[in-house]
N, C-alpha and C positions, 0 to 999 in steps of 0.2 A: 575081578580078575587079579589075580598076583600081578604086583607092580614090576613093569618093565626097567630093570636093574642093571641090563647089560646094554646101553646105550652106546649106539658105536661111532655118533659125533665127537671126534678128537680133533680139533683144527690146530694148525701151525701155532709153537706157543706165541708167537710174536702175535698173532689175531685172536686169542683167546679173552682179549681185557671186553667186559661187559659192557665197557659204553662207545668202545670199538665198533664192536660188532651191530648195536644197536645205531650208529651215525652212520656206519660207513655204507650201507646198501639206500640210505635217505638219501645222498650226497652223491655219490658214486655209482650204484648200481644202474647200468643199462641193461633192458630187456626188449628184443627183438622179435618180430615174428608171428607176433597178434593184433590181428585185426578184427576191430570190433565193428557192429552195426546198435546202433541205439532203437530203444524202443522205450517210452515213455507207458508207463500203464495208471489210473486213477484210484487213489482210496475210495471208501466210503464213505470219508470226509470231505471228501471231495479237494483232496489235492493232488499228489502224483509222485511217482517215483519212476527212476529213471534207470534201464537194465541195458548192460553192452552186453553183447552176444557177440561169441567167437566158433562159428560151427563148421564144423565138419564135415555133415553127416551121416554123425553118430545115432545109436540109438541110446547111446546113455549120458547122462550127463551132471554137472558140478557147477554147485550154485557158492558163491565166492562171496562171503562179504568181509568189509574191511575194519579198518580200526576207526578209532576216536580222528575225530578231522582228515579221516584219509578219503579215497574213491580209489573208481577202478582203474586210474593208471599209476596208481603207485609202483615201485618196483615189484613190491611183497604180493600184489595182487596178480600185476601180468605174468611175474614167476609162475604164482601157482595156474595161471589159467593155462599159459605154456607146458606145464609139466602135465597135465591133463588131455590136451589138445593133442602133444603127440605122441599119447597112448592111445588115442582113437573115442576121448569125449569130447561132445560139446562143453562150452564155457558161456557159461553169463553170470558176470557181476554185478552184484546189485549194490548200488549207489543207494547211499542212508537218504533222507529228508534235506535238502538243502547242502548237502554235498555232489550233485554231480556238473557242476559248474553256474547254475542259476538257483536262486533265493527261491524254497518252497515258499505258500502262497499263503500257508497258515502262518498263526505265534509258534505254534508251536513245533516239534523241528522232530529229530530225533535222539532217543537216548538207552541206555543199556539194559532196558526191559521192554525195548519195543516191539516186540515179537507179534502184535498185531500188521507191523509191516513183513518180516519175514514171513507170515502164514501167505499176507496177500501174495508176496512173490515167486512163493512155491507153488501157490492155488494156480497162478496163470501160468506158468513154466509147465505142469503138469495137465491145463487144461488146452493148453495151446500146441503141444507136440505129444507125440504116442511113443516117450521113450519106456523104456524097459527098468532101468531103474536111474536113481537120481542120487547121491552123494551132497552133503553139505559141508561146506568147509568155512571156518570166520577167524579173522587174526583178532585178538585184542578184545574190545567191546564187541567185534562180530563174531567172537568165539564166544563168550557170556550171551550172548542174544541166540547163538545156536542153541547152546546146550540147555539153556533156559526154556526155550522153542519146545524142545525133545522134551522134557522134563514135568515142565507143568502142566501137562493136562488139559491147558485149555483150551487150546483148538485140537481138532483131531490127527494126528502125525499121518501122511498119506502112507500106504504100504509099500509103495513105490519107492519111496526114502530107504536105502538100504545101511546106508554109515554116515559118519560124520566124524571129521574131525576139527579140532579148535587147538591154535597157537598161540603158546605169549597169553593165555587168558587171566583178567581179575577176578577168578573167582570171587572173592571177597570184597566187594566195591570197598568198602571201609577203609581191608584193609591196605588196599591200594592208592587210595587217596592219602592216606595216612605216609607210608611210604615217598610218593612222588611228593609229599611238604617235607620229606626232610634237603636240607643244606644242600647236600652232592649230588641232587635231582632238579636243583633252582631253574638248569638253562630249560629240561623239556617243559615243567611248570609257565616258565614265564610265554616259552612258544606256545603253548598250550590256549593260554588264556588271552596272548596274542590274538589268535586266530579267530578263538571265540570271540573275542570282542567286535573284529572287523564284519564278523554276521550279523550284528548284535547292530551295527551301525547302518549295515545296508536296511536291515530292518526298520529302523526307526525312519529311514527315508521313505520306504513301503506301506510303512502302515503305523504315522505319526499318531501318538498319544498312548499306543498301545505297548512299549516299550521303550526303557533308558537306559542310559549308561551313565547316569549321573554318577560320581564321585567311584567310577569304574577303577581307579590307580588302587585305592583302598583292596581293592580285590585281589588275592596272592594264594591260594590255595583253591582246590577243589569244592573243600567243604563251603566256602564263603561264597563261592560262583554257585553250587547248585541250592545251599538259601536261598541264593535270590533268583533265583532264575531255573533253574532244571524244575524244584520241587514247585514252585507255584505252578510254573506254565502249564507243564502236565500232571497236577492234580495229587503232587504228594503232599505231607506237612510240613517235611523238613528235609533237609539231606539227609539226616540218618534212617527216615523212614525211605528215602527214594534208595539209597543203599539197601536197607534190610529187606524190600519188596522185590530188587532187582539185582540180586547177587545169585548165579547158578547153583552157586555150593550148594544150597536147600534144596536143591531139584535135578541133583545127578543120581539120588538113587532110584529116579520113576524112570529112569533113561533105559529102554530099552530095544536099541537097537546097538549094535556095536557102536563106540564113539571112541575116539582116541583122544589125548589131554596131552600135549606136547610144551612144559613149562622148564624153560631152564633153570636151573637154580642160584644163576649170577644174573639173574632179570631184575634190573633197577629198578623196577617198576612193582614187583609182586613182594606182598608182605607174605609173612609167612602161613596166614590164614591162606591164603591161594594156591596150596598144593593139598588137593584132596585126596592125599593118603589113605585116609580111613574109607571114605565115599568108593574110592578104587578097588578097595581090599573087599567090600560087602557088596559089590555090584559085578553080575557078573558079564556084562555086556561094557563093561568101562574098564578103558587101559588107560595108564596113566603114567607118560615117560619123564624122565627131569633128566635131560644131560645137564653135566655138570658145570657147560659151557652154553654159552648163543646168545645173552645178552634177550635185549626185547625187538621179538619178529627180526630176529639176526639169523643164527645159521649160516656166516658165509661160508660158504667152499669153495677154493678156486681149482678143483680135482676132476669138476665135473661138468665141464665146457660150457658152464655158465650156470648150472641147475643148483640149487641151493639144496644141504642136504634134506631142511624141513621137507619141501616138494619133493623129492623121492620117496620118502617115509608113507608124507601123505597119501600120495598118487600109488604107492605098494598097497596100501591096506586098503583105500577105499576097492582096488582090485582083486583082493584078496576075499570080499563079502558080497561080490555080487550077487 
């Protein structure tokens, strides 16, 4: 599809700075109005994943996943589940591997090719209610794990799935890693690996001998955390091969259902490999917006009595393909 050019996100200049916009809904943003019911469902593997459900009773509904170390109550998430809920969908967000408040049971966790857990969460969303169609929407690594989903081929896309869209996404793991080790990205880096770490601890409580955090301080970038850790656990050789196996760019032109690509272009976070231009221009079920503004899974608005403009956008088109 011709690339969406006339972007009509223009926020206040004073909220335009990109790392504004990307703190200020982490810190500040309250979301009201959704109330979830948990339902835990089991891999193959035999561990589990955890889905909050916000219903209605709808017959249509929107499956939400979120970013790197987030869940379902992040702001970003109950926004979108809110901005869906009162158009008249259901809402379940799906909690990654060891993010919905308790330590999953395996080593291994989840990460941005894991689209064997997405398939399961759609399988039972679709085998457990008779809705009519189903939307998928993922911020961040849950937007890379969407369109990757749609993309490769490897499990079958139900028919049911009617759109999708992804925010803030890294296309390019690389180049995104690459980006968040520069200088002016240090504070989310250092949260980043924060967080990881303190899994990484509960872990070795749970299942001593099978993982360390020896000389853990050494570790200050992406690339040197999934060396040790992302690419053994699950089965790559290296970070650049866990990158180059699990980066969506390669697999937006099998996308064949409408899918929308919402990446700002002051996103701290996305190198320049992450706006697939070209992928957009030769596909013709792929839109691909970049306001000029929104920082990473930013978008604030204060115009629109709480609603962020990404969730308008989103909640427009996934209605607009039913």
């Amino acid at each position: 599809m011709p690339l969406i050019s006339n972007s009509d996100y223009n926020p206040l200049f004073l909220y335009s700075n990109a790392h504004f916009q990307t703190i200020y809904p982490t810190l500040f943003r309250k979301v009201k109005g959704v109330n979830y019911v948990r339902e835990r469902i089991f891999t193959p593997d035999r561990d589990f994943i955890d889905l909050d459900w916000s219903e209605v009773g709808a017959d249509r509904a929107v499956i939400v996943s979120h970013g790197l170390e987030g869940h379902s109550r992040r702001s970003y998430v109950l926004g979108m589940i809110k901005a869906f809920i009162t158009r008249g969908w259901d809402g379940i967000a799906f909690n990654f591997r060891g993010c919905s408040g308790e330590p999953n049971r395996l080593i291994r966790s989840y990460h941005c090719g894991a689209t064997e857990d997405l398939h399961a969460v759609v399988s039972h969303v679709v085998d457990k209610k008779r809705y009519s169609c189903i939307s998928l929407v993922g911020f961040s690594v849950g937007g890379n794990l969407t369109l990757m989903y749609l993309g490769e081929k490897k499990y079958p896309v139900y028919q049911i799935i009617k759109s999708a869209a992804a925010v803030s996404v890294p296309c390019d793991l690389e180049s995104c890693a690459r980006k968040l080790a520069e200088k002016s990205n240090m504070l989310y880096m250092k949260r980043f690996l924060k967080m990881f770490h303190d899994k990484i601890k509960v872990k070795m409580q749970i299942m001593p001998g099978n993982i360390d955090d020896a000389d853990y301080h050494s570790i200050r970038t992406f690339e040197a955390f999934d060396n040790r850790y992302t690419a053994p656990i699950h089965g790559f050789l290296n970070a650049k091969d866990y990158w180059s196996k699990c980066s969506c760019k390669q697999f937006l032109a099998d996308v064949n259902i409408p899918a929308i690509i919402i990446n700002a272009q002051n996103d701290p976070f996305l190198g320049e490999a992450c706006y697939p231009v070209e992928e957009a221009k030769n596909n013709p079920y792929l839109y691909l917006e970049m306001p000029k503004s929104g920082g990473h899974v930013g978008f604030v608005d204060f115009k629109t009595k709480g609603e962020y403009w990404h969730e308008k956008r989103v909640a427009t088109f996934a209605a607009s393909n039913l």
